[in-house]
C-alpha positions as CSV (number, residue, x, y, z in Angstrom):
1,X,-26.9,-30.4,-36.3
2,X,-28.7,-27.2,-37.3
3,X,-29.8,-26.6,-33.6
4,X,-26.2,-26.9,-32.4
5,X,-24.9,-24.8,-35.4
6,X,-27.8,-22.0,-34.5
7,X,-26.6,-22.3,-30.8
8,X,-22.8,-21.6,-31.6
9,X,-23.6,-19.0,-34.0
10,X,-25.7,-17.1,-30.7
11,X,-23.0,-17.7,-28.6
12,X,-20.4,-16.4,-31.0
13,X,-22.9,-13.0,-31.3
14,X,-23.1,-13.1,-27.4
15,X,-20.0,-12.9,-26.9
16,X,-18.9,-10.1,-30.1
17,X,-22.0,-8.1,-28.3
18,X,-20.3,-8.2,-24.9
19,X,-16.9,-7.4,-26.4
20,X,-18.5,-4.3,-28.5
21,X,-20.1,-2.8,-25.3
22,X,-16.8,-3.4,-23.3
23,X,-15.5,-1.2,-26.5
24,X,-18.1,1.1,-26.3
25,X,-17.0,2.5,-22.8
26,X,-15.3,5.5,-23.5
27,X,-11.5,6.2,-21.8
28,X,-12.2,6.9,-18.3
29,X,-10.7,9.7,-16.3
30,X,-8.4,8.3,-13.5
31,X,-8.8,9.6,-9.9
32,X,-6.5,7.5,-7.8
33,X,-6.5,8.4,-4.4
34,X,-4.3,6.8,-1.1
35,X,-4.5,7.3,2.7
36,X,-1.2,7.0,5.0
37,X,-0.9,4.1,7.5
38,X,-4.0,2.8,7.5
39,X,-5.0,-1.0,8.8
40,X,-8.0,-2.3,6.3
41,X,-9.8,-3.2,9.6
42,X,-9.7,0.4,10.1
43,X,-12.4,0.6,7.9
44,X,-16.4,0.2,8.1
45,X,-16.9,-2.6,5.1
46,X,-13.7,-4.4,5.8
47,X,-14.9,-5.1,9.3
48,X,-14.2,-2.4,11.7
49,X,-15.2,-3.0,15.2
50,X,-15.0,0.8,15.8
51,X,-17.9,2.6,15.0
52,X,-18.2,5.1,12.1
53,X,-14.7,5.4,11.6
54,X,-15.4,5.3,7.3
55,X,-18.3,6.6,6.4
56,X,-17.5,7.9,3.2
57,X,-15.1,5.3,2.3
58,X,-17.7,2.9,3.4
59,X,-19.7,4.1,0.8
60,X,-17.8,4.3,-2.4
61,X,-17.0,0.7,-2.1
62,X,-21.3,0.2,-2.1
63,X,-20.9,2.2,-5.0
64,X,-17.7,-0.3,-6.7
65,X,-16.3,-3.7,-5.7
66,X,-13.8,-3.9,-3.1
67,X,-11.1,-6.8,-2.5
68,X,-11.0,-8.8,0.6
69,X,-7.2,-10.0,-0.2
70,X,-5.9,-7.2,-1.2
71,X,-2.0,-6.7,-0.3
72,X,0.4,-3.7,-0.7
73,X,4.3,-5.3,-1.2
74,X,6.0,-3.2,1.3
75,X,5.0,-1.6,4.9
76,X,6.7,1.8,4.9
77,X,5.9,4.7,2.4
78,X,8.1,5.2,-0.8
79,X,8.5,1.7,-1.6
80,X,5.2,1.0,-1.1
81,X,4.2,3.8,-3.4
82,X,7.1,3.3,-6.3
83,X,5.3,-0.1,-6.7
84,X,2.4,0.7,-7.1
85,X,3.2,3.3,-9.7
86,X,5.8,1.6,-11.6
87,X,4.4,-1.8,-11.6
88,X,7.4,-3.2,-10.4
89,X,9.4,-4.8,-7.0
90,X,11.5,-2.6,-5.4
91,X,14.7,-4.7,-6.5
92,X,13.4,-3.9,-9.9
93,X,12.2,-0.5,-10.0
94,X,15.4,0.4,-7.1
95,X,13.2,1.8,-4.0
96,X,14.5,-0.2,-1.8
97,X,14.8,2.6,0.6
98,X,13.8,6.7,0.6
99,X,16.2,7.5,-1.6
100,X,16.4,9.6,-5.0
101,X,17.3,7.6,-8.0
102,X,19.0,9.4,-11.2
103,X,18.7,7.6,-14.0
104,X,15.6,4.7,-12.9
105,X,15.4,3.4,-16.4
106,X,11.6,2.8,-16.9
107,X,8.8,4.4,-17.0
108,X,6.0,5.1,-14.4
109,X,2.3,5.8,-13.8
110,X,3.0,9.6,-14.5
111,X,4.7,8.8,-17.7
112,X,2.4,6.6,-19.4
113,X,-0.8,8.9,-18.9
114,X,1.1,11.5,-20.3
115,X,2.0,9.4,-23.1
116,X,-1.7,8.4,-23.2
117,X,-3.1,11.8,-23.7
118,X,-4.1,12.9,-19.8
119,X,-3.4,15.7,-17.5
120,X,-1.2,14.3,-14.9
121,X,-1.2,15.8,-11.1
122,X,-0.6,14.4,-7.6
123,X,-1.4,16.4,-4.5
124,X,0.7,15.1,-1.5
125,X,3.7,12.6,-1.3
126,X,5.2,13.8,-4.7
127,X,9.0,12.8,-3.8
128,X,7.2,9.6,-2.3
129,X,6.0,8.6,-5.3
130,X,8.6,8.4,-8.4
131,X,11.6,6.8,-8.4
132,X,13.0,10.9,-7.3
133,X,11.8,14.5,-7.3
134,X,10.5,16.9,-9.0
135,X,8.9,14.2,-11.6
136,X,7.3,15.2,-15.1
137,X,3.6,15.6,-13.7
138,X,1.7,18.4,-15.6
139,X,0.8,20.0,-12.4
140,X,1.7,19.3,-8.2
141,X,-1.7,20.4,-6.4
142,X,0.1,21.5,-3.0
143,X,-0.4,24.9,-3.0
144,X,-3.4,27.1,-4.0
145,X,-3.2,29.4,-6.9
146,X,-2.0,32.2,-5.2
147,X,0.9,30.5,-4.5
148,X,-0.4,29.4,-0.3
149,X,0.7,26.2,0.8
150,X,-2.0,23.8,1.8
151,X,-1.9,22.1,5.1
152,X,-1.6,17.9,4.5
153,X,-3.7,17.5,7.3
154,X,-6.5,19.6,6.2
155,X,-9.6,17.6,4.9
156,X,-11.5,20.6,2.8
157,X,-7.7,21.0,0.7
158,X,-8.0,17.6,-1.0
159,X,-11.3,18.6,-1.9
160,X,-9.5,21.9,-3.3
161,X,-7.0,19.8,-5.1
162,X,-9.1,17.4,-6.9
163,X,-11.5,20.5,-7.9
164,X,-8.4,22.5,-9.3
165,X,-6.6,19.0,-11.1
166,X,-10.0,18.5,-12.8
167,X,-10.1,22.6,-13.7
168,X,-7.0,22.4,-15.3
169,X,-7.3,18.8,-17.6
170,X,-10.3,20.7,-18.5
171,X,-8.1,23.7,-19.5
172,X,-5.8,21.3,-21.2
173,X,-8.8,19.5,-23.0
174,X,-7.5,16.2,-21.6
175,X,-9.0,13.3,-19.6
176,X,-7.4,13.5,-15.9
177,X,-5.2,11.4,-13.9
178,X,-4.9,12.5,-10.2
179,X,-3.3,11.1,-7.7
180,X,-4.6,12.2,-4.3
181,X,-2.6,11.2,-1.2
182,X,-4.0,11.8,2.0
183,X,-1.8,12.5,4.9
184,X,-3.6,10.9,7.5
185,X,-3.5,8.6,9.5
186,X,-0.2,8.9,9.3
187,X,1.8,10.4,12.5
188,X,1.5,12.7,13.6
189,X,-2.4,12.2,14.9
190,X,-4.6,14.1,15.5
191,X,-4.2,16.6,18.2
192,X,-0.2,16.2,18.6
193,X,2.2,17.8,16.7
194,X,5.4,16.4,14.8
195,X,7.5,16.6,18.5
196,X,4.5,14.4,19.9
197,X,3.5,17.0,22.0
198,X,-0.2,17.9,22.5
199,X,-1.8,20.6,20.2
200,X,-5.4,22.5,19.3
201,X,-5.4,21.0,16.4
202,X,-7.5,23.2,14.1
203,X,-8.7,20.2,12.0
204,X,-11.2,18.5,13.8
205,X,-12.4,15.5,12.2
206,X,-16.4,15.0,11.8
207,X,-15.8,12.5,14.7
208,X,-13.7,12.0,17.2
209,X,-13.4,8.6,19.3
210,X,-12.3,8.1,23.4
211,X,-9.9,5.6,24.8
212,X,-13.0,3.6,25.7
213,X,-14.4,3.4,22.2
214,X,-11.7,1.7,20.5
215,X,-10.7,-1.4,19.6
216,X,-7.6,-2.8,20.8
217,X,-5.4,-5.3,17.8
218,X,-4.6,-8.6,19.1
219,X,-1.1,-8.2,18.2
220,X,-1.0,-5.4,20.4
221,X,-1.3,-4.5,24.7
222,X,-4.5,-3.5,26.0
223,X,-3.2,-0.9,27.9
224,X,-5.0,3.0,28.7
225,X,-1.8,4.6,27.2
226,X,-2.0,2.3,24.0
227,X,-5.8,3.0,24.5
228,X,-5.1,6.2,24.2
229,X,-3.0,6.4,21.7
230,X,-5.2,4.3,19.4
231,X,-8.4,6.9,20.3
232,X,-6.0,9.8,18.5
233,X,-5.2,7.0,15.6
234,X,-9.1,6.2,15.2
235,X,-9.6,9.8,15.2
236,X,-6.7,10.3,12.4
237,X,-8.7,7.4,10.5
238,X,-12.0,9.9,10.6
239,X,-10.0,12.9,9.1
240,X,-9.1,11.0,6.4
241,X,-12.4,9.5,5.7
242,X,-13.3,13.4,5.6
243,X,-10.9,13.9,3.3
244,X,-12.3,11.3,0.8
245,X,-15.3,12.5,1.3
246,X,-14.2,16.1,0.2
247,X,-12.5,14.4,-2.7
248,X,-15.0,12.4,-4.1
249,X,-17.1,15.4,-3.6
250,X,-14.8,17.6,-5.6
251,X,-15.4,14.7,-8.1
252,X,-19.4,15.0,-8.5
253,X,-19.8,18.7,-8.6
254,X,-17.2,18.3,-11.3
255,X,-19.2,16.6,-13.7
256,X,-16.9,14.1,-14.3
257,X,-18.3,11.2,-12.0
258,X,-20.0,8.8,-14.6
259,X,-16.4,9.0,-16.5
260,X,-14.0,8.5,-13.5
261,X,-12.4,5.3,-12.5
262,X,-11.7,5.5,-9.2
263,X,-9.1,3.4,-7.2
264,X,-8.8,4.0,-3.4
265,X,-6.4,2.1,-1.4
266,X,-3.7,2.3,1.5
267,X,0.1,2.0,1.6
268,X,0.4,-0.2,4.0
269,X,-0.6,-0.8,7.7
270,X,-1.3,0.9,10.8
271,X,1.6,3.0,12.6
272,X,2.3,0.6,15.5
273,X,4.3,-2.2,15.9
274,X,4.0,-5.1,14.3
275,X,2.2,-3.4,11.7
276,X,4.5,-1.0,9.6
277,X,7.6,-2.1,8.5
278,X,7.2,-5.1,9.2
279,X,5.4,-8.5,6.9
280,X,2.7,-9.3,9.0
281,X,-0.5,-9.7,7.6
282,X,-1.6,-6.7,8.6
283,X,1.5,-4.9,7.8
284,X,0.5,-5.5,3.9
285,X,-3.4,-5.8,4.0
286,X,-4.9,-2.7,2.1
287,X,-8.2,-2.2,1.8
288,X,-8.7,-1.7,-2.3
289,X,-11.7,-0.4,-3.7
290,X,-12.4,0.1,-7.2
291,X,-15.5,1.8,-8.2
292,X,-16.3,2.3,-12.1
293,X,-19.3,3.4,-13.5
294,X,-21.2,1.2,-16.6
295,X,-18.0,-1.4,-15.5
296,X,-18.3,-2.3,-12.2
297,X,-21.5,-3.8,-10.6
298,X,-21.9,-1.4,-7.8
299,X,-21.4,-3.1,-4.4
300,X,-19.8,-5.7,-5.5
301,X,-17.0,-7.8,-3.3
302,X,-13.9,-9.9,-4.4
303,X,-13.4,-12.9,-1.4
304,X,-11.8,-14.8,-3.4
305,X,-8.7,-13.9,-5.5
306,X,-5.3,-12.2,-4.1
307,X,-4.2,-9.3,-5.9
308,X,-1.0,-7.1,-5.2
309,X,-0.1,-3.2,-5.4
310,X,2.5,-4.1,-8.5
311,X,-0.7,-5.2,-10.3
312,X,-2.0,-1.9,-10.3
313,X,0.0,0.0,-13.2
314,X,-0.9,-2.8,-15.4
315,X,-4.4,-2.7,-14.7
316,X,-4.9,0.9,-15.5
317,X,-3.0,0.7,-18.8
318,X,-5.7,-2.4,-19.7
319,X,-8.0,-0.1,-18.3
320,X,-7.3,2.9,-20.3
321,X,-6.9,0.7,-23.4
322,X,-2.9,1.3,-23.4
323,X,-0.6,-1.7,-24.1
324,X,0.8,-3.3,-20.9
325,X,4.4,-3.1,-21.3
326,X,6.0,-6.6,-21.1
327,X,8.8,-5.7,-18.6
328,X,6.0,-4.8,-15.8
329,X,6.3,-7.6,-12.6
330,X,2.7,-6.9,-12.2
331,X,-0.4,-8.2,-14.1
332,X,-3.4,-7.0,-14.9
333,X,-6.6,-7.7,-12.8
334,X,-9.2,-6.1,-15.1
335,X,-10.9,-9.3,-15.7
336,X,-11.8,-9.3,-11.9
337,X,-13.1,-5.8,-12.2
338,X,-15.3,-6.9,-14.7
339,X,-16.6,-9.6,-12.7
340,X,-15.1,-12.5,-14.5
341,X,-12.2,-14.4,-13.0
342,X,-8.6,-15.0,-13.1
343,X,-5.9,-17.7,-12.1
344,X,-3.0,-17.8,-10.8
345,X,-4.3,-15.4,-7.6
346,X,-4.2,-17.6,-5.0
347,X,-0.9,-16.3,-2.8
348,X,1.2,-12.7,-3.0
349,X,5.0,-11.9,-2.3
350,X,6.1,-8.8,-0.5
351,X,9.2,-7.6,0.6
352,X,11.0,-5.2,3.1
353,X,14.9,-3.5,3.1
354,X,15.0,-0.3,5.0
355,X,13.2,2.4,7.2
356,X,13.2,5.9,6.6
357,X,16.1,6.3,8.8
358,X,18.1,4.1,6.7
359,X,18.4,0.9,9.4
360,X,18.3,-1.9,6.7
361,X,16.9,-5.3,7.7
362,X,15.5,-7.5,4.9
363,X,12.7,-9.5,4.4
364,X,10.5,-11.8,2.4
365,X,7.4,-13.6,2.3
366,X,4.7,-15.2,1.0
367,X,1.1,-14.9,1.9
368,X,-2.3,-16.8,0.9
369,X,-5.5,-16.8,2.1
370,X,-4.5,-19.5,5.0
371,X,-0.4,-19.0,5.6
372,X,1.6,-16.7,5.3
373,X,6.0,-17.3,5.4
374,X,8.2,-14.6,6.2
375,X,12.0,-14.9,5.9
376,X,14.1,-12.9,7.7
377,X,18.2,-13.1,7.0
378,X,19.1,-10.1,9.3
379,X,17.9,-11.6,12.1
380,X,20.7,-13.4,14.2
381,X,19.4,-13.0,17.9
382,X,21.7,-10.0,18.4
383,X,20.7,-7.3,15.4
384,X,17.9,-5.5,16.1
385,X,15.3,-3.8,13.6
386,X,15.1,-0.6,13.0
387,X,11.4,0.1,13.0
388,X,9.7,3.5,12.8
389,X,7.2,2.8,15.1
390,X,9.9,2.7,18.4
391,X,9.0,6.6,18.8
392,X,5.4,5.8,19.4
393,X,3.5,5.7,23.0
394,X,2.7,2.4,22.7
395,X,6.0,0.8,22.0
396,X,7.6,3.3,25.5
397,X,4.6,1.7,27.0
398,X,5.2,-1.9,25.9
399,X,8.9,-1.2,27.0
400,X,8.4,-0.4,30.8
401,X,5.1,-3.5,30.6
402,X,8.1,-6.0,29.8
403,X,9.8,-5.3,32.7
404,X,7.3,-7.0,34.7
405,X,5.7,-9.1,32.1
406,X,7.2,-12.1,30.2
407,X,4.7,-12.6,27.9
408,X,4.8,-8.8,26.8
409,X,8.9,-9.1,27.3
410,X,8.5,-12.0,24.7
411,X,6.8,-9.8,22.4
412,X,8.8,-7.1,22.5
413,X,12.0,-9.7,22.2
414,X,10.2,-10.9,19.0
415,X,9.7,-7.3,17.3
416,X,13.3,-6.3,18.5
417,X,15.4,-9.4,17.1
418,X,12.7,-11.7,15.4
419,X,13.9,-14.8,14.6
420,X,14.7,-16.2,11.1
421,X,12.0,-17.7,9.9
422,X,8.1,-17.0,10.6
423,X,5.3,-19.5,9.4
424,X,1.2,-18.6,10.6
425,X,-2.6,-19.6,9.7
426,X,-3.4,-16.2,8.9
427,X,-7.0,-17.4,8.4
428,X,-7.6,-18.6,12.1
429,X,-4.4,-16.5,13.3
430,X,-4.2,-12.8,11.4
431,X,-2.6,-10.8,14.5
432,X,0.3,-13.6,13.9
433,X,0.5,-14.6,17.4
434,X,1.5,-18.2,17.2
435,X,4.3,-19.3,15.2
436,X,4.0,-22.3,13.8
437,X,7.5,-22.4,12.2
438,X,8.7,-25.5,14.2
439,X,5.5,-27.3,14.3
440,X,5.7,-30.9,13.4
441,X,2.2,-30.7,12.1
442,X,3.1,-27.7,9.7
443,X,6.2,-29.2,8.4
444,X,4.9,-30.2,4.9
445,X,3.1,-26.6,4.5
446,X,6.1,-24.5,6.1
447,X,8.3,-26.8,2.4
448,X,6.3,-25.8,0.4
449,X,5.8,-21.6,1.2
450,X,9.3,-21.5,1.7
451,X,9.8,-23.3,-1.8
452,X,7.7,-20.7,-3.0
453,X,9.0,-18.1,-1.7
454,X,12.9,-19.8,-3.4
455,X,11.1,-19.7,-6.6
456,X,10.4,-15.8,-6.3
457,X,13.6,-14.6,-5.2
458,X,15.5,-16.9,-7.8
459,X,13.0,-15.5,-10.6
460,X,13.9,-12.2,-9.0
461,X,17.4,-12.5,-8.6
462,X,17.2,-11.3,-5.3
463,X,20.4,-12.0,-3.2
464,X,18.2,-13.4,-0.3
465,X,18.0,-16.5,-2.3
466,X,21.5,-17.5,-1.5
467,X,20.8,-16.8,2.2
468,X,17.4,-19.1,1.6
469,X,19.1,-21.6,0.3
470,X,21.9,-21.8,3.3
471,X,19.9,-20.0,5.8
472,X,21.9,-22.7,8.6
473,X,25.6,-20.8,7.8
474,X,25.9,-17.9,10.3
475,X,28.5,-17.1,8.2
476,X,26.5,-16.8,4.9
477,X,24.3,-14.7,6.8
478,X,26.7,-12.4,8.4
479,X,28.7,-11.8,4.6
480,X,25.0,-10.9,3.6
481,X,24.2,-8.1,5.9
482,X,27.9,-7.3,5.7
483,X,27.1,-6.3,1.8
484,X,23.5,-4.8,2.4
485,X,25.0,-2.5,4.8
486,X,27.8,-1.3,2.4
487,X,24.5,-1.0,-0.6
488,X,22.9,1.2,1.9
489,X,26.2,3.4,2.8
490,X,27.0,3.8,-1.0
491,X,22.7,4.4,-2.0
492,X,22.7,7.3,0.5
493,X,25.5,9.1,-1.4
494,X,24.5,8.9,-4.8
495,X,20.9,10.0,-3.2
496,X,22.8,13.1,-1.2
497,X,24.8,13.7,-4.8
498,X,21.4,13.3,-6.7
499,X,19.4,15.7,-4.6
500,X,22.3,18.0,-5.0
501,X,22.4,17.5,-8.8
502,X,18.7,18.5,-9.1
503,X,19.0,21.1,-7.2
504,X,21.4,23.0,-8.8
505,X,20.1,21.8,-12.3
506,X,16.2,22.5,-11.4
507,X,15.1,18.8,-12.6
């Protein structure tokens, strides 16, 4: 009885020394830094097949603990980004779209650092990033002190960025929070300009890569003009590992390394189709990397457990020792980051509305680490999406291939119109070739993703349910999109009246 009381007691002072050198770290400065259109299997640890595309990105995740299920919720820029900072779905936090939003009604990542005592500053993507623009962040690191506008495309400016954010939270006498978001590999690529035409382009990345060198995606044509295309993508993907590089560099001879949590992600998915806005798997797949110092067991890697972009916000609060406010969609994943587990992980939802442009076409879905459901109510054979990659090479090339193809005239048909519902083995299947959506040998799994996928939009109260739920009524489906189109008509002019407003007002 002693021996066991003895034991307990050791166990009890294991565990109240663990929690007192958890306690002991001090409040870590936040450097949180994102790259633009960016496939995970872009990059070196998560299983490129190019060479050397990540070299620097490659190694900060030796130096943290990266996740292998990672997912962003949306596959086009400012929703993607208002989740991730807000901690919420874009029904929830109202970025459904590009638009500016008056009066959002909750917080974000800006405000609660604030709140928390740090200097706040992004560089990059600042109207991208908040639910509308100009936000309260203590400083926006576009333009050098003389008042000189720094090129997005330029490597050495993040480098300036991070160096100047960290000069002035010193000035302030607070800890930092940065958020750094690199332009590339966003379009345009390297060596074109924003007309696609052809360019010196006077930022060369360290590397450059030929039509021969790269890897083609299943999901896409192996074709020397997609070839081609892809080599000035790959090289885009190089430029922004140059840029984390300049960042991260910025970081050390700053000092402030040993005290910096840094979080390194992308906002979705490669700028091709079937890839951003869109639900594929890798539409949503970002390749997450979290690297802490005295926290995080350096090379460390996360098979296992699927965590989502709305879990970020909550994780940095935990982080940072802040309450998690309980209004946040997302949860925190700190326990993961400390090498312990968590349930509960084991699928993620994500969502699409509109493009850019405004063409609205929403979507749903559920992923896990073997299927992956996607609903799709706008699709009725006839409407076709709106997708921002249409202006690129390889969709013009994929056109004029149909012509005298049928199995690229099938894909093409498929990323035009799609068809309502989508069920795939991601795990043997991730380009998402093969739909299995009418397969008698699915049936049982294709119930129970679209059950809970119900369960999410009802929680949600997402008027896709309804469509769900009667997804055989044309008619259901045709009042649906009737009603998102009038949303979208009456959200672009309270944005054009918003944008106005703040002109005129100056915030």
């Amino acid at each position: 009885m002693m021996r066991a009381a003895l034991s307990a007691l050791a166990a009890l002072c294991a565990v109240f020394a663990c929690a007192t050198a958890v306690a002991a770290v001090p409040r870590p400065n936040l450097l949180l830094i994102t790259v633009d259109d960016m496939n995970t299997d872009s990059v070196g640890v998560f299983g490129a097949t190019v060479a050397e595309t990540t070299p620097n990105i490659d190694q900060l995740a030796e130096e943290g603990l990266r996740f292998e299920r990672a997912h962003v919720q949306v596959a086009n820029c400012m929703p993607s980004r208002n989740v991730m900072w807000s901690g919420r779905y874009p029904l929830s936090n109202k970025i459904e779209g590009f638009y500016q939003v008056k009066d959002p009604g909750y917080l974000t990542l800006a405000d609660y650092a604030k709140s928390a005592g740090y200097f706040t500053a992004i560089r990059h993507k600042a109207q991208d990033s908040t639910p509308y623009s100009p936000y309260g962040w203590d400083a926006v690191l576009d333009r050098l002190a003389g008042g000189a506008k720094l090129n997005k495309k330029d490597p050495g400016s993040y480098g300036q960025s991070t160096a100047e954010g960290i000069r002035l939270a010193k000035q302030a006498g607070k800890p930092f929070c940065l958020l750094i978001n690199i332009a590339d590999p966003h379009l345009p690529f390297f060596g074109f300009n924003r007309k696609g035409k052809a360019i010196v382009d006077p930022f060369v990345p360290s590397r450059t890569y030929r039509p021969e060198e790269v890897a083609v995606p299943g999901f896409l044509v192996d074709d020397p003009v997609v070839r081609q295309e892809l080599a000035h993508y790959y090289s885009s993907v190089r430029r922004a590992d140059d840029a984390v590089g300049q960042v991260l560099q910025a970081l050390q001879e700053s000092g402030e390394a040993n005290r910096t949590l840094v979080l390194f992600l992308s906002d979705h998915g490669m700028p091709f189709p079937f890839a951003k806005t869109q639900l594929y798997h890798h539409s949503t797949s970002t390749p997450l990397i979290v690297r802490w110092p005295d926290v995080i067991k350096p090379g460390s890697v996360d098979r296992t457990h699927l965590v989502s972009a709305v879990d970020i916000l909550p994780t940095l609060l935990d982080g940072i020792g802040e309450e998690i406010p309980g209004d946040l969609e997302g949860r925190t994943f700190l326990p993961l980051l400390r090498g312990a587990t968590q349930d509960g992980r084991d699928h993620v939802f994500k969502v699409y509305n509109e493009n850019a442009a405004g063409g609205r076409e929403p979507m749903a879905a559920v992923e896990s680490a073997r299927f992956l459901y996607i609903f799709n109510p706008w699709s009725n054979g006839k409407r076709t999406l709106f997708s921002a990659t249409y202006g690129t090479a390889t969709y013009k090339r994929m056109l004029q291939l149909a012509e005298k193809d049928a199995q690229i005239a099938g894909r093409v048909q498929l990323l035009n119109h799609r068809v309502l519902e989508e069920f795939y083995d991601v795990q043997n299947d991730p380009d998402c070739l093969d739909n299995l959506i009418d397969d008698p040998a699915y049936k049982d799994q294709v119930a129970e993703y679209r059950g809970l996928l119900e369960q999410w939009l009802r929680k949600m109260q997402d008027p896709m349910l309804e469509v769900l739920l009667q997804r055989d009524d044309p008619a259901v489906l045709a009042a649906f999109m009737a009603e998102q189109q009038r949303q979208t008509r009456e959200r672009k002019e309270w944005s054009r009246a918003i944008r106005e407003y703040r002109k005129t007002t100056g915030g």
